[in-house]
C-alpha positions as CSV (number, residue, x, y, z in Angstrom):
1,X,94.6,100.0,119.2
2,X,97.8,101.8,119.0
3,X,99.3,100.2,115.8
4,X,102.5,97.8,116.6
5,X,106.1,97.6,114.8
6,X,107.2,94.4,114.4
7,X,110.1,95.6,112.7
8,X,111.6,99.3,113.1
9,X,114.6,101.0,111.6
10,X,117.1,103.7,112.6
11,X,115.3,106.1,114.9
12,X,114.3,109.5,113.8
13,X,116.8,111.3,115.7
14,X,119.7,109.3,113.9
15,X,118.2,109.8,110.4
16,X,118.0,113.7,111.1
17,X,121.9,113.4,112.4
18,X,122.3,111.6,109.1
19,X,120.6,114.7,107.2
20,X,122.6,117.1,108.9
21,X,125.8,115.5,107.6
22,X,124.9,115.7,104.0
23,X,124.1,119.8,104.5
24,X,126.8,120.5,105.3
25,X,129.0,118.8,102.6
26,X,126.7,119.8,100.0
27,X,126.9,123.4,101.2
28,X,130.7,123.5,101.1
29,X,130.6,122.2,97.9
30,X,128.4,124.6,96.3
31,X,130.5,127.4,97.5
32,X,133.5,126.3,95.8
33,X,131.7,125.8,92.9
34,X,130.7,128.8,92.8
35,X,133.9,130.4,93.4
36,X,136.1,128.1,91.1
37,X,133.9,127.2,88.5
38,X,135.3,124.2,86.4
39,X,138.2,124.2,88.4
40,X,135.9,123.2,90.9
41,X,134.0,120.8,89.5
42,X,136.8,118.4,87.5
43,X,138.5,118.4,91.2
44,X,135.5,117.0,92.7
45,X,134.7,114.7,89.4
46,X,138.4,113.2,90.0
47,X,137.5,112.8,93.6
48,X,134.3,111.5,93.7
49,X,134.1,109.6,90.5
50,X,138.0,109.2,89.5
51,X,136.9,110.6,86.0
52,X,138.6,113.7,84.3
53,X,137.9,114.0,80.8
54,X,139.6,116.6,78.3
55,X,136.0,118.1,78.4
56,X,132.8,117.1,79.9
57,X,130.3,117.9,77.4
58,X,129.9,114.6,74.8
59,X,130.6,115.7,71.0
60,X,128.1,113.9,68.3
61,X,130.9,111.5,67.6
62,X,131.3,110.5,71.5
63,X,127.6,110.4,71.6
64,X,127.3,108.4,68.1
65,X,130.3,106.1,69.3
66,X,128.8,105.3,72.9
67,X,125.2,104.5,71.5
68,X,127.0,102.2,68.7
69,X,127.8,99.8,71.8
70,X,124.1,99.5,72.7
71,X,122.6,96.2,71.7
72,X,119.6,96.4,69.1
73,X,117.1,94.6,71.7
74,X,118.5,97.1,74.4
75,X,118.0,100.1,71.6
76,X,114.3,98.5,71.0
77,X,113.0,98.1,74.8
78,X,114.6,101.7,75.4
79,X,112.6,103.1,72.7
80,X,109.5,101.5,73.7
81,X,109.9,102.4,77.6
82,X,110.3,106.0,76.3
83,X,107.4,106.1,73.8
84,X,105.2,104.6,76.6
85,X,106.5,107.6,78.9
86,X,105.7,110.3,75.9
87,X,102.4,108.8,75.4
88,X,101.2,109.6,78.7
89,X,102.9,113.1,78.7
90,X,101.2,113.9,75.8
91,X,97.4,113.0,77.0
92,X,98.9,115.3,80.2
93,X,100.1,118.3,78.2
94,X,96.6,118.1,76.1
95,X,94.7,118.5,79.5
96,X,96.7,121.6,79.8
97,X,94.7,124.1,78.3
98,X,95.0,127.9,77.5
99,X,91.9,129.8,78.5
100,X,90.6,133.4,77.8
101,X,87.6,134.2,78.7
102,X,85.1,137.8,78.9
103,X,84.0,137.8,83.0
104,X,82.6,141.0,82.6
105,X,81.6,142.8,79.8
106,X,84.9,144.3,78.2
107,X,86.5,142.5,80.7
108,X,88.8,139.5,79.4
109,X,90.9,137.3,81.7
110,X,93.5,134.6,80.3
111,X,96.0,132.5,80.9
112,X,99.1,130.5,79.0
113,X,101.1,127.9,79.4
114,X,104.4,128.3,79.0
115,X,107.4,126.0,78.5
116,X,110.5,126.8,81.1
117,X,113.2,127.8,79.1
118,X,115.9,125.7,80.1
119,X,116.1,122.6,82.2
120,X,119.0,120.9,83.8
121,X,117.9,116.8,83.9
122,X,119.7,114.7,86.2
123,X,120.2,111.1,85.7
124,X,121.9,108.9,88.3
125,X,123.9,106.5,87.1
126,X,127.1,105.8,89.3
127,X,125.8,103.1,91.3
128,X,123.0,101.8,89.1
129,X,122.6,103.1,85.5
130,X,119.3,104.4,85.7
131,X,118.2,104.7,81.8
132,X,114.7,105.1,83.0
133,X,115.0,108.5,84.6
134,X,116.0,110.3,81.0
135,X,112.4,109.3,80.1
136,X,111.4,110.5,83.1
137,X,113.1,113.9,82.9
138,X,114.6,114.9,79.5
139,X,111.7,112.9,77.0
140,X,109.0,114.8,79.3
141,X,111.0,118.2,78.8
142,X,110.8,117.6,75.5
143,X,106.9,117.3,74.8
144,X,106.4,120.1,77.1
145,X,108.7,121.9,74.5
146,X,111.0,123.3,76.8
147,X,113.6,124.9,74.3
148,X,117.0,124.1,76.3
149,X,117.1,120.6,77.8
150,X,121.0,119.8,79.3
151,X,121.5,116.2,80.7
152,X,124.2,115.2,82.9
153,X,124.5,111.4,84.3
154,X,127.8,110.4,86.2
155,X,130.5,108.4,84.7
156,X,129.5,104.4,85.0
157,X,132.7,102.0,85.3
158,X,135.0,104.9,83.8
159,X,132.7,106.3,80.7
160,X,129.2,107.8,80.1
161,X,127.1,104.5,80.2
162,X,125.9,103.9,76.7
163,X,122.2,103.0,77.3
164,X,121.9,106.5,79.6
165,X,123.3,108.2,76.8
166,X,120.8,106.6,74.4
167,X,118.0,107.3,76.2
168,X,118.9,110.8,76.9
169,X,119.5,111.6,73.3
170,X,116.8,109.7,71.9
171,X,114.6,111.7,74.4
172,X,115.8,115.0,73.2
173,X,118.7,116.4,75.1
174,X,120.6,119.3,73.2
175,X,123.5,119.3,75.7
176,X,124.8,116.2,77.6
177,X,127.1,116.3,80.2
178,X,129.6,113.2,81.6
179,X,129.3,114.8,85.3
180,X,127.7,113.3,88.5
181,X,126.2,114.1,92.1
182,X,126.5,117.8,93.7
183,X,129.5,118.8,90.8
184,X,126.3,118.4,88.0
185,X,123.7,119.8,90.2
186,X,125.8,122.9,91.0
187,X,127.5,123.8,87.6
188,X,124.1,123.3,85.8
189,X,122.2,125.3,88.5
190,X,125.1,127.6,89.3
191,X,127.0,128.2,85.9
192,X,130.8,128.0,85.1
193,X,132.9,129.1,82.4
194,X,132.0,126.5,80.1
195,X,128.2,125.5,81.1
196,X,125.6,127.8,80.7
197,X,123.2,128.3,83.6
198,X,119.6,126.5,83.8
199,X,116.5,127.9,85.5
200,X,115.3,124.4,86.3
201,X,116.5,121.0,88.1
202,X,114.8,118.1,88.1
203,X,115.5,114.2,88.4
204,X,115.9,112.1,91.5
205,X,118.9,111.1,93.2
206,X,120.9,110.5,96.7
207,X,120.9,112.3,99.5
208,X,123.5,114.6,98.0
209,X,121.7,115.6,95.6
210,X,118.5,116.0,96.8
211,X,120.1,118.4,99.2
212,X,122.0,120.0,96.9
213,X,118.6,121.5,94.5
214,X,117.1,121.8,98.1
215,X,120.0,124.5,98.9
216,X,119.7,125.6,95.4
217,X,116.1,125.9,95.4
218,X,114.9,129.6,94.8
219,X,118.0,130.4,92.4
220,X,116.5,128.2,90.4
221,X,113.5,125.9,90.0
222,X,113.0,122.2,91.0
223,X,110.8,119.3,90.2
224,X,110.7,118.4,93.7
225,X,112.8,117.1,96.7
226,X,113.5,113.3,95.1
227,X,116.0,111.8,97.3
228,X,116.5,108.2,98.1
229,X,113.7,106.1,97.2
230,X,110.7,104.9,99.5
231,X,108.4,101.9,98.5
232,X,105.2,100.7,100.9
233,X,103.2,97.7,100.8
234,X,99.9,97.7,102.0
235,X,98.5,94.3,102.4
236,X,95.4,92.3,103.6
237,X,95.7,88.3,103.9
238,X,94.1,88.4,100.3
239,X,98.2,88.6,99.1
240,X,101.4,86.3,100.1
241,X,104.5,86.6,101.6
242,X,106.7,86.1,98.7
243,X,105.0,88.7,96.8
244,X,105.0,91.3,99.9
245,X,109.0,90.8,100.2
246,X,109.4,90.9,97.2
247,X,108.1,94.1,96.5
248,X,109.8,95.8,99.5
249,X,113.3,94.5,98.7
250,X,113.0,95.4,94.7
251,X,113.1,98.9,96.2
252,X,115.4,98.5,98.9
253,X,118.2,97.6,96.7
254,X,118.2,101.0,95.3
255,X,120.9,102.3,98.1
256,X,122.1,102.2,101.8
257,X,119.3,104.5,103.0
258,X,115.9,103.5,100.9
259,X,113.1,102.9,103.3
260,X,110.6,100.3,102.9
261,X,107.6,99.7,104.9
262,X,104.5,97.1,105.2
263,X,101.6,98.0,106.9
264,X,99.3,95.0,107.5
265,X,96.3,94.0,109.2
266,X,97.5,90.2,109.4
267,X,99.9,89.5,112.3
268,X,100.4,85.8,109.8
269,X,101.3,87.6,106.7
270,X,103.9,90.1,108.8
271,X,105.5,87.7,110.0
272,X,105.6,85.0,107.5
273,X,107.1,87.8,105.8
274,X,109.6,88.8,107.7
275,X,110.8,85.1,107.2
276,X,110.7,85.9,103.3
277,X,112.8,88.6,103.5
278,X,115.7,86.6,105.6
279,X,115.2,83.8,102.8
280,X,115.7,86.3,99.7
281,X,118.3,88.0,101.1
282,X,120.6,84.8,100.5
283,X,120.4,84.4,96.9
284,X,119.6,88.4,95.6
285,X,122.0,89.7,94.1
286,X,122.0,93.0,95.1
287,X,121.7,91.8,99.1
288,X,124.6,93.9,100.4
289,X,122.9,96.7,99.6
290,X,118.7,95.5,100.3
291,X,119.9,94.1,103.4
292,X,121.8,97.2,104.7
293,X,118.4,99.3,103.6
294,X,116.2,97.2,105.0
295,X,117.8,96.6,108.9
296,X,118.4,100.2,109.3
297,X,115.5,101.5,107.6
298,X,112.6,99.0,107.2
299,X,109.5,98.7,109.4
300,X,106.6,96.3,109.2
301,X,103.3,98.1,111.0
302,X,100.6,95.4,112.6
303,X,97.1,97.6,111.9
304,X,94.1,96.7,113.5
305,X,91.8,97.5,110.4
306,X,91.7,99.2,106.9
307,X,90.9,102.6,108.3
308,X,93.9,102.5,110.6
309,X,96.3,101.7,107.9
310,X,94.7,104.2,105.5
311,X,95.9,106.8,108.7
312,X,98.8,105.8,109.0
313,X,99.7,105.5,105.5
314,X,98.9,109.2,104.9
315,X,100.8,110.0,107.6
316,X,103.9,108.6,106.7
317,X,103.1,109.9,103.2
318,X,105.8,107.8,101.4
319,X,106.9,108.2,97.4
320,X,106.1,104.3,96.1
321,X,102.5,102.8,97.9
322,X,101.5,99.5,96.2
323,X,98.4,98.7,97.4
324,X,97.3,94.9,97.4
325,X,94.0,94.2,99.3
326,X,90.3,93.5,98.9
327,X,89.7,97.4,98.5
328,X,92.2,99.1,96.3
329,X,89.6,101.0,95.0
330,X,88.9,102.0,97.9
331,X,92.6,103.5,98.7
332,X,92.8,104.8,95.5
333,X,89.9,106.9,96.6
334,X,90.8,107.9,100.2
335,X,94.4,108.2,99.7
336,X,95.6,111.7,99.9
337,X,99.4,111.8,100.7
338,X,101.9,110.0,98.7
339,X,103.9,109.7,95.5
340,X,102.1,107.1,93.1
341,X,100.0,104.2,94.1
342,X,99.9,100.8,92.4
343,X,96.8,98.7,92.8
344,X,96.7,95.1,93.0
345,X,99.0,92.2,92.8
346,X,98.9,92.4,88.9
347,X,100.9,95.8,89.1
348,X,104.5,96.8,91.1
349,X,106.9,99.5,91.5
350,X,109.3,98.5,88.9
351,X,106.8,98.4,86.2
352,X,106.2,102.1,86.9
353,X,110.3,102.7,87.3
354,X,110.8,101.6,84.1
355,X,108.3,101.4,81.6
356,X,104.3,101.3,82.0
357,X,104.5,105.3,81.4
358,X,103.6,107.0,84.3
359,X,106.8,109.2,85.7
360,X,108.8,107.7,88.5
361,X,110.5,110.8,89.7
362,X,108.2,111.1,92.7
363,X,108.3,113.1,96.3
364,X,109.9,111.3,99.5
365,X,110.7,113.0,103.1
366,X,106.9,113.5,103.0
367,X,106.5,116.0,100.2
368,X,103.8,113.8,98.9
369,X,101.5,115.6,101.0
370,X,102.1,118.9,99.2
371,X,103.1,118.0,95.9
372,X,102.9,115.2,93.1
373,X,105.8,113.9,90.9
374,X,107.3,115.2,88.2
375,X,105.3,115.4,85.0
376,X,105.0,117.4,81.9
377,X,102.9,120.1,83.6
378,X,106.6,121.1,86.0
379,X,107.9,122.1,83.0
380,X,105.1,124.9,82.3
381,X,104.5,128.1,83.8
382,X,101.0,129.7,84.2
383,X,101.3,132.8,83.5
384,X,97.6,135.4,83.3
385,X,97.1,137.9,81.4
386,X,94.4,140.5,81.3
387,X,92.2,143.2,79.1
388,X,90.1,146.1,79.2
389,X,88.5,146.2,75.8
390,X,85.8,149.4,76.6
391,X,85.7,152.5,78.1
392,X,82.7,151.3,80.3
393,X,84.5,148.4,81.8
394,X,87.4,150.6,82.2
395,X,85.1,153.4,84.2
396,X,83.0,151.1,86.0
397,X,86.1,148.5,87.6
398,X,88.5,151.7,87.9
399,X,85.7,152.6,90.1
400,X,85.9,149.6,92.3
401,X,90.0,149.3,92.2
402,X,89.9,152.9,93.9
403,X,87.8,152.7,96.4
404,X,89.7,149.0,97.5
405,X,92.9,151.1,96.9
406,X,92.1,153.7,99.2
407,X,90.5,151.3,101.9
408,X,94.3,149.6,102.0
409,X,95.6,153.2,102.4
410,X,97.3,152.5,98.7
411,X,97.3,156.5,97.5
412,X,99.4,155.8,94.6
413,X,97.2,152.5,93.8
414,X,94.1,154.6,93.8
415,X,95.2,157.3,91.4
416,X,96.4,154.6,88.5
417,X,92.7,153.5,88.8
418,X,91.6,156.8,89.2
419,X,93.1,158.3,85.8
420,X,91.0,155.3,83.7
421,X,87.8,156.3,85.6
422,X,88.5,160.4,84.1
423,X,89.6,159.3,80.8
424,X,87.1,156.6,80.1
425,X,84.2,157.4,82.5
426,X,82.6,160.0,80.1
427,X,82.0,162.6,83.1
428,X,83.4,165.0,84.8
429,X,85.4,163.5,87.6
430,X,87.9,165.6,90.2
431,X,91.4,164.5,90.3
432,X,92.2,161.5,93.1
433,X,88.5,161.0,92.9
434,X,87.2,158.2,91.4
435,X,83.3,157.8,90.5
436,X,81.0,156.5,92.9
């Protein structure tokens, strides 16, 4: 059976048209930020965010002042969210192990971890204040113990919101930043006369700014591409409507261009709800935006079995998968491309957004099949390291460095290998020849 869309959004042709747009804004933008530095970047603050402080770096007494307007049950559920976030980091950074070990007599072969050494942490905030993501990025820098962590969120009804700025200074920040979009990606990856270069990006965003480290990707570092979010339900008729459309339209909201999926196995549930969907969308809140999400870019997939929906699922590769069926264990163990999965009705996207403690910062556009999310292991490099601690090893692998030197035609290769093997061979060997 080939498997059947009840529901489709914008072709692909008219998404890629879509994408091409964004490239080339982003790339304009870059190069004037490169050119004109802060001049640059307060021109396109004004533009895109009307906001043009004296200087976009917060003092302790801004920072102080905008945390002093943060409620103390806000202040609490903030600190809990991010201690639930570090918690987890912390179990991930102590699986994280240096090694050294002897692999030949004399031999020894190691490897450390070590922390990037600074990090520019993105928090999107213009549409929705999203305190979550400083958890994500900058609290997560921190236990990795990256030693320069700069935040920058955009401006949020004319100021830094106070809850983003609490959760980015709480998590650890040294240097936060008023300044949104491509302006913050580009003066933290690209440098101007008053912001210091970073060797790292990471934190989601829109498509601006996911193209934006994409372009930038290779000057310096990034977590991942982490543009506009992508949620999937996969359900069985063990599960209901209300919960299915729920589910997809808590994600949908996020922006104009979030795709949400269902794939299904029950031609009932599909479209009972589809009729969910048209029922919520007349007393949410945030409908302008679900609605506009989820016409041009939601599909609901009729599957004739488990296995086909495991296929397609993989295929499709999206960043959110919750899972609710009679098998979730089963998913869990055959899934193999995708962001994060949560299993079973008791569990949904928003809890891992937010606050259960795993990082929501998560591949879309299909990434998931090369790469995880963010976690506390981005924020390390593995670097080896290697000894020769006798003259016998020295001899006896010199001898077999040669020989694979000279069988590349590597002259020059051969004769650094060749000089350990005279030295430390304890015989008599011509020059450029190495034992046999």
């Amino acid at each position: 059976m080939t498997v059947e869309y009840l529901k489709r959004g914008k072709p692909e042709a008219d998404r890629a048209e879509d994408d091409a747009k964004v490239r080339g804004v982003v790339e304009a933008a870059l190069k004037d930020i490169e050119t004109r530095g802060d001049t640059a970047v307060r021109e396109m603050s004004q533009k895109f965010d009307n906001y043009s402080p004296e200087a976009f770096r917060l003092t302790d007494g801004q920072i102080e002042g905008l945390m002093s307007k943060v409620s103390a049950r806000d202040m609490e559920d903030i600190k809990f969210a991010q201690e639930q976030v570090m918690n987890f980091a912390r179990a991930q950074r102590a699986s994280m192990t240096d090694i050294e070990v002897e692999t030949l007599p004399g031999v020894v072969l190691g490897h450390k971890n070590i922390p990037v050494q600074s990090v520019g942490c993105y928090v999107p905030a213009g549409k929705f204040p999203m305190v979550a993501s400083a958890h994500m990025s900058v609290a997560t820098a921190t236990v990795a113990g990256v030693p320069r962590i700069v935040a920058a969120t955009a401006p949020f009804k004319g100021e830094p919101n106070p809850a983003v700025i609490a959760a980015m200074h709480l998590g650890g920040a040294h240097e936060i930043y008023a300044l949104g979009g491509i302006q913050a990606i580009g003066a933290m990856a690209l440098g101007t006369e008053t912001i210091d270069p970073v060797h790292m990006l990471v934190g989601p965003g829109n498509a601006f700014v996911a193209e934006a480290k994409r372009q930038l990707y290779g000057r310096v570092g990034i977590d991942l591409f982490a543009g506009p979010t992508e949620t999937m339900v996969i359900a069985d008729e063990t599960v209901d409507a209300e919960l299915c459309a729920t589910d997809l339209l808590g994600q949908a909201e996020h922006g104009y261009n979030s795709p949400a999926a269902m794939l299904t196995t029950s031609r009932k549930l599909a479209d009972a709800t589809l009729a969910e969907i048209d029922r919520l969308l007349q007393i949410l809140p945030t409908a302008e935006t679900a609605a506009a999400s989820w016409r041009d870019y939601g599909d609901i997939i009729l599957c004739e079995d488990h296995d086909e929906m495991l296929r397609v699922a993989n295929d499709m590769a999206y960043e959110h998968v919750q899972v609710m069926t009679d098998r979730d264990d089963w998913y869990l163990e055959n899934m193999h491309s995708y962001g994060a999965l949560f299993l079973g009705p008791r569990t949904n996207v928003a809890n891992g957004d937010k606050v259960i403690g795993t990082n929501h910062t998560l591949p879309t556009k299909k990434a998931g099949r090369y790469t995880g999310g963010l976690w506390v292991g981005k924020f390390l490099k593995t670097h080896s390291y290697q000894r020769v601690t006798t003259d016998e090893a020295a001899a006896m692998v010199g001898a077999y460095g040669s020989r694979l030197c000279m069988l590349e035609g590597f002259v020059g290769h051969a004769e650094q290998c060749n000089i350990r093997v005279r030295r430390y061979g304890g015989q008599n060997v011509p020059y450029g020849v190495a034992a046999e």
